[in-house]
C-alpha positions in Angstrom: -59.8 132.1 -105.5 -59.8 133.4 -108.8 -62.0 136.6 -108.1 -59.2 137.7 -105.8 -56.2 136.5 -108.0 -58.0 138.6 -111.5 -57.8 141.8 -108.8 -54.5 141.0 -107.8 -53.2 140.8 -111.6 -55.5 143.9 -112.5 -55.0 146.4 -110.0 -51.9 145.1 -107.6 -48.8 147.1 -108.6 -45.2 145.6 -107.7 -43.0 148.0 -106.2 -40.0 145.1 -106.1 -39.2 141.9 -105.5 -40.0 141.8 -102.0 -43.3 144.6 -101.9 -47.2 143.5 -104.0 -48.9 147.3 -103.2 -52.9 146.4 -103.2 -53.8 149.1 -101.9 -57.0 149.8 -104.4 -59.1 147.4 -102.6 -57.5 145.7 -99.8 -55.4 147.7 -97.5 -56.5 151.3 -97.8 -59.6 151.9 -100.4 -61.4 148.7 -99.4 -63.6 145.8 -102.5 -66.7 145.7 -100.0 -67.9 143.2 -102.5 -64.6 141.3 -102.6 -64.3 141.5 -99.1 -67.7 139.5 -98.7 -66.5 136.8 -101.5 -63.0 136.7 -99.5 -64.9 136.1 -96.4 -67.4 133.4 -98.0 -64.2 131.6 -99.2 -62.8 131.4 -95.5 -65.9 130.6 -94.0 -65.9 128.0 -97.0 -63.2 126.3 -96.1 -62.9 126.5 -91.8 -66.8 125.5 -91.9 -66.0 121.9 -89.8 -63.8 124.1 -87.9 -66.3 124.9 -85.0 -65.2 128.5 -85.0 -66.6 130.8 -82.0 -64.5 133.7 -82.6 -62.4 135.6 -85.7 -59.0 137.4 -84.7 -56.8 139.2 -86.6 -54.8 143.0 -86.2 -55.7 146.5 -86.9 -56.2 147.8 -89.5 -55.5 145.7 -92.8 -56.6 142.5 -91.7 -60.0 144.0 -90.4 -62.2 143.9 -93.6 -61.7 140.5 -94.9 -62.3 139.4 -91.0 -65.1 140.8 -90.4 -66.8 139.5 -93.6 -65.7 136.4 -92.9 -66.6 136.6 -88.8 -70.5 137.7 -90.6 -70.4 134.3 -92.8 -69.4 132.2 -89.6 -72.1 133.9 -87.3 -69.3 134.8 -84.7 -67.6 137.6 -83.5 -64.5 139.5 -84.7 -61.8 140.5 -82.3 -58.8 142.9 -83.5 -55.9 143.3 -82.1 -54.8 147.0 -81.1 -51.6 148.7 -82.1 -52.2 151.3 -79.8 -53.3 150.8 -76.0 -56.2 153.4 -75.2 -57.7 155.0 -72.0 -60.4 152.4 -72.5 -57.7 149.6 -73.6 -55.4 149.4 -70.4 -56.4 146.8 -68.0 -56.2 142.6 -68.5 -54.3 142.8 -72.0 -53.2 139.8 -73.4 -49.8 141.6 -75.4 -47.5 140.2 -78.1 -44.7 142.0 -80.2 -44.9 141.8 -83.7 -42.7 143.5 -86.4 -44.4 144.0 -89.7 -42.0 143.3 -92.8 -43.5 145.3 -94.9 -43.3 148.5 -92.5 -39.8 147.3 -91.0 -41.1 148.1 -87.4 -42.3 146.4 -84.3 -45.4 147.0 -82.9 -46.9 146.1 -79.8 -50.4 144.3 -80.2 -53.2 144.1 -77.6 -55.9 142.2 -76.9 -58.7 142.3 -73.9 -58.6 139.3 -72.1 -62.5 139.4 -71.6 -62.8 138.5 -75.3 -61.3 135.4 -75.5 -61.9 132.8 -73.8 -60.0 128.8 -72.7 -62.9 127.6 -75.3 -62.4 129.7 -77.5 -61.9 128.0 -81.4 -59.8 130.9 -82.6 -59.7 131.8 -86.8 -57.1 133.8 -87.6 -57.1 136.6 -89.8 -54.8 138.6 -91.8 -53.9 140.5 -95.0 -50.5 139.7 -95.9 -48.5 136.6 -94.9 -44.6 136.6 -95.3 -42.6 136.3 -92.5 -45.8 134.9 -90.5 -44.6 137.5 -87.8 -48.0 138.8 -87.3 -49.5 135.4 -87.2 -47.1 133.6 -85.2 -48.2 136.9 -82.5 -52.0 136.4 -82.9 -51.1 132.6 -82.6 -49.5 133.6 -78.9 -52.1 135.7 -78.0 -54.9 133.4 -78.7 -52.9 130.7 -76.8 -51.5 133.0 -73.8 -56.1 132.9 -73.4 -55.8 129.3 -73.7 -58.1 129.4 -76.9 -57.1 127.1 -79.8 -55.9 128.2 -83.3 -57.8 125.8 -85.4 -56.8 127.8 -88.5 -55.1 130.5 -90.0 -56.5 132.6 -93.1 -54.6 134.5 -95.6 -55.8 137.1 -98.2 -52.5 137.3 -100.0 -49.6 134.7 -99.3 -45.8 135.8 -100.8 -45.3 132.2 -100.8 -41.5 132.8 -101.8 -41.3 133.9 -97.9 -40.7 131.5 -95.1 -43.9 132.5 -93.4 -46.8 129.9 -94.5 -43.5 127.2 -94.1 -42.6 128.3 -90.3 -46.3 128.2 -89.5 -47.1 125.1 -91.3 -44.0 123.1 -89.5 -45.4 125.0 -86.0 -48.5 122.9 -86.6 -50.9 125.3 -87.8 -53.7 124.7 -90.4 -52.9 127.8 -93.2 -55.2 128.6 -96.3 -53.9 131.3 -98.6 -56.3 132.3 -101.1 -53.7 133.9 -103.0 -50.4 132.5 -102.9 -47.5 134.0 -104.9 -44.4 132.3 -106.1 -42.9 135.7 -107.3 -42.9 139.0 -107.6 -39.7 138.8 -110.0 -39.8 141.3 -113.3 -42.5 143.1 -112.0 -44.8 140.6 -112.6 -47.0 138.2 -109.9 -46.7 134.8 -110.5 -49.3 132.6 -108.3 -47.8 129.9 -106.4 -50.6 127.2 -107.8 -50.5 128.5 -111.6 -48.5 126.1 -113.8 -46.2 127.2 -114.9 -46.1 127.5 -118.9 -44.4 125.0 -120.7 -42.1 125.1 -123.6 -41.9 123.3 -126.0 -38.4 121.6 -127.5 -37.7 123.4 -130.6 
């Protein structure tokens, strides 16, 4: 998705080798307009899918999902961090631990909202580990809802993450996969690489 790949090249900043900071439209000011491009894309490409419900965690994952739950026609479910007085009863709950905040978290989900016919799509920001996904994956299946897909904003493709769920069986579609973040400089995954010529 080249829209979201220009951004990343514009505006991402790399803090390391490990850490892509995007924070300038994705995971604190917010693109709306990329946001409804992102979520075209997804709905693009899980359209045969027969999706009836979007899922992903609080709070990065939220707007790309619900752009992408509007294009679909379904709705978006996301998964608390924190339980609530109005959260505590017939939780579906899976820990997750979040690489790039090096902590676990416990996420929640109502078991009301999904449902054994549920066609789950999920959601997320950041893929790298595939922590967060495997967890969404678990809660989605402790409902006995099916994952029929697994969407990505921003894949560091140099972690195991999009390998683990791939080999677990899961359909994955990164719309920005990175091969490395080396020099600080991003380097997408599906971007030739330049060639040289023999002097």
């Amino acid at each position: 998705m080249e829209l979201l790949k220009n951004k990343v090249l514009q505006e991402g900043i790399v803090l390391g080798e490990q850490v892509l900071k995007v924070d300038s439209f994705l995971n604190h000011q917010v693109d709306p307009v990329l946001m409804m491009e992102i979520g075209k894309e997804f709905a693009a490409r899980f359209a045969g899918e027969g999706i009836t419900k979007v899922l992903t965690i609080e709070s990065s994952g939220i707007a790309p999902a619900v752009m992408t739950a509007l294009q679909l026609g379904v709705p978006l479910i996301f998964a608390r961090k924190r339980k609530s007085l109005t959260l505590r009863d017939d939780l579906l709950t899976e820990k997750v631990y979040s690489f790039t905040k090096q902590e676990e978290s416990e996420v929640s989900v109502s078991k009301k909202f999904l449902s054994p016919g549920d066609r789950v799509l999920l959601i997320d920001d950041f893929l790298a580990n595939g922590e967060a996904a495997f967890g969404l994956a678990r809660i989605a299946e402790k409902a006995g809802a099916t994952v029929a897909g697994i969407g990505i904003v921003i894949e560091k493709a140099f972690q195991p993450g999009g390998r683990k769920l791939l080999d677990a069986g899961y359909r994955v579609e990164s719309l920005a996969p990175i091969a490395s973040l080396a020099d600080g400089r991003v380097t997408f995954a599906d971007k030739p690489e330049p060639q040289t010529n023999p002097v």
